[in-house]
C-alpha positions in Angstrom: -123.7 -72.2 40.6 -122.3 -68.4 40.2 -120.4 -67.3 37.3 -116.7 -67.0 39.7 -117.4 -70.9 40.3 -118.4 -71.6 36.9 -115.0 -69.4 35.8 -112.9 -71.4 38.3 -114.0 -74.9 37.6 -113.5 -74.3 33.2 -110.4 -73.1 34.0 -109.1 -76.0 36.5 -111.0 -78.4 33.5 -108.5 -76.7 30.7 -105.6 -76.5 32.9 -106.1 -80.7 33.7 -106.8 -81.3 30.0 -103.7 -79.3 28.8 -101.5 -81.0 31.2 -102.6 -84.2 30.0 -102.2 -83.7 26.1 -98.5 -84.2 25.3 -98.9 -82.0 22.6 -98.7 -79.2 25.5 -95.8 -81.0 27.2 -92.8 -78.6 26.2 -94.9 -75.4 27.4 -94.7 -76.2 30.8 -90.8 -77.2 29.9 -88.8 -74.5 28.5 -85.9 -76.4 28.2 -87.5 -78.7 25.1 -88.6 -74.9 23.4 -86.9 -74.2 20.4 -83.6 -72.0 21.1 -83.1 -68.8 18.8 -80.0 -69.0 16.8 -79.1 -65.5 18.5 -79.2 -63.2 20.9 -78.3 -59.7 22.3 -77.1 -58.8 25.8 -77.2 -55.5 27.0 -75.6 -54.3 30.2 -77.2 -52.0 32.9 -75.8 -48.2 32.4 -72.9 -47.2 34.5 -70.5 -44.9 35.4 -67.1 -45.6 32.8 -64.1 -46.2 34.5 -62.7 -46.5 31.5 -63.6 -43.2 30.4 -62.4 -41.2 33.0 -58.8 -43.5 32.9 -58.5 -42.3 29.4 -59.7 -39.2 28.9 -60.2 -37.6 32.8 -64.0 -37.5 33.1 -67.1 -38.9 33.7 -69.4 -40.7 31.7 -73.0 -43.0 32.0 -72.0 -46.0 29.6 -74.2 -48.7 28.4 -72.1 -52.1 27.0 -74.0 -54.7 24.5 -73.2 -58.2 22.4 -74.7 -60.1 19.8 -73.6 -63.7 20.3 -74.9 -66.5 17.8 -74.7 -70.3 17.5 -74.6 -70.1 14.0 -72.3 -67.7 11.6 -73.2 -64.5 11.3 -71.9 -61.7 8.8 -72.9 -58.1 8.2 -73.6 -57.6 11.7 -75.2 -54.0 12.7 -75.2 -53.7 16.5 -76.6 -50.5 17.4 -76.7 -49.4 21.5 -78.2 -46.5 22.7 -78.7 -44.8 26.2 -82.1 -43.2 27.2 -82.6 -41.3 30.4 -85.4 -41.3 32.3 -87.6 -37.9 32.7 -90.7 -36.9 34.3 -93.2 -36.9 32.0 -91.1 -39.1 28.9 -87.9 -40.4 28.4 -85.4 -38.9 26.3 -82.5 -40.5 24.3 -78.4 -39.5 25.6 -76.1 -41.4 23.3 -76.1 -43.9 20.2 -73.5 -45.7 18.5 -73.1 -48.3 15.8 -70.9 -51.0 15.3 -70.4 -52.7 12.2 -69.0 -56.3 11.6 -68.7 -57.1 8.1 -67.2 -60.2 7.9 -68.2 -63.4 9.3 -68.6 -63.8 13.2 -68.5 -67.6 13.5 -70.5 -69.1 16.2 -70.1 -68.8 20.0 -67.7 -65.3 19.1 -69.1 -62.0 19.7 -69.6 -58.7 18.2 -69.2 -56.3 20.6 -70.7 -52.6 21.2 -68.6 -50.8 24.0 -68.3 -47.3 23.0 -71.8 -45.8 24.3 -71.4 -43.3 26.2 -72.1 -39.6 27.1 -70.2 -37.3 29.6 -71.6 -36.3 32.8 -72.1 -32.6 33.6 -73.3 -32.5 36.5 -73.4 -34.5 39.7 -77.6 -34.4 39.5 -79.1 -38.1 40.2 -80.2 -39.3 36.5 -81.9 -42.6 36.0 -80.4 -44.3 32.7 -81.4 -47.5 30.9 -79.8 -48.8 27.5 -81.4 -50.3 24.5 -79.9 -52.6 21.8 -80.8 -53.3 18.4 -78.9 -56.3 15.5 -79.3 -56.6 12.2 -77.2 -59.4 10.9 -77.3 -61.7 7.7 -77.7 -65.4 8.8 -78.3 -68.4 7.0 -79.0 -67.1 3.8 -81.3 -63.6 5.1 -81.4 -60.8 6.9 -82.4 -61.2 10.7 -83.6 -58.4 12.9 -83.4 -58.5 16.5 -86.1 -55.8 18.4 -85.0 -53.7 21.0 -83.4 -55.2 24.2 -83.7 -53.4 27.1 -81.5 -53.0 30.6 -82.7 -55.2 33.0 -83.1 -52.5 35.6 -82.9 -48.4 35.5 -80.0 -47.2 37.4 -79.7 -43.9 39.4 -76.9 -42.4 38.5 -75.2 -39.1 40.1 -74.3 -38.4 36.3 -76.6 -35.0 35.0 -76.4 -35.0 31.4 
């Protein structure tokens, strides 16, 4: 027997066994995983129609929210928006948002201020990232970057 048989038949052996053991069961059902008690959305980067109604220009913006099914105080939502380069990617725009008093659950804390004015009409790609901190249940809780789901070209040069 070869080693690519041998390979093929432990792993159809573990995959039967682990698929049998109920201990395994909720793997293969992400419904029955624990949920997180939080969690941040961050929009795909766009151009602000918002911006240019209010103030007469173009802008790339980036939108985020932390949303919790449990209270959460002393939120820290911070949203940034990186554009894409040729040999690294370089950060546009940052802001910070700052709840201090108690977001109860289901409400969110909202970051909708990044932005950064276009100059140019030059086809950018922009992506956001979003960071929390927020106190919950009795200590701090730190959520890693979330990214955009996708890069968007953008005739925004910044």
């Amino acid at each position: 027997m070869n080693r690519t048989t041998k390979t093929f038949l432990s792993l159809i052996t573990f995959l039967s066994v682990t698929a049998a053991d109920p201990s395994h069961s909720y793997a293969a059902d992400p419904s029955k995983q624990p949920k997180p008690p939080c969690r941040i959305q961050i929009g795909k980067a766009h151009i602000s129609s918002w911006a240019f109604a209010n103030f007469g220009y173009r802008a790339v913006k980036v939108n985020a929210f932390s949303k919790c099914n449990v209270p959460q105080s002393k939120v820290t939502l911070t949203v940034e928006i990186w554009k894409r380069g040729k040999f690294t990617n370089t950060q546009v725009a940052s802001t910070v948002v700052k709840s201090p008093g108690v977001t109860l659950p289901g409400r969110k804390v909202e970051n909708l201020e990044t932005l950064r004015r276009c100059k140019t009409f030059d086809e950018t790609k922009y992506f956001g990232v979003a960071s929390a901190k927020a106190f919950i249940q009795g200590k701090w809780q730190y959520a890693r970057d979330t990214y955009s789901l996708e890069i968007e070209s953008l005739k925004c040069g910044t």
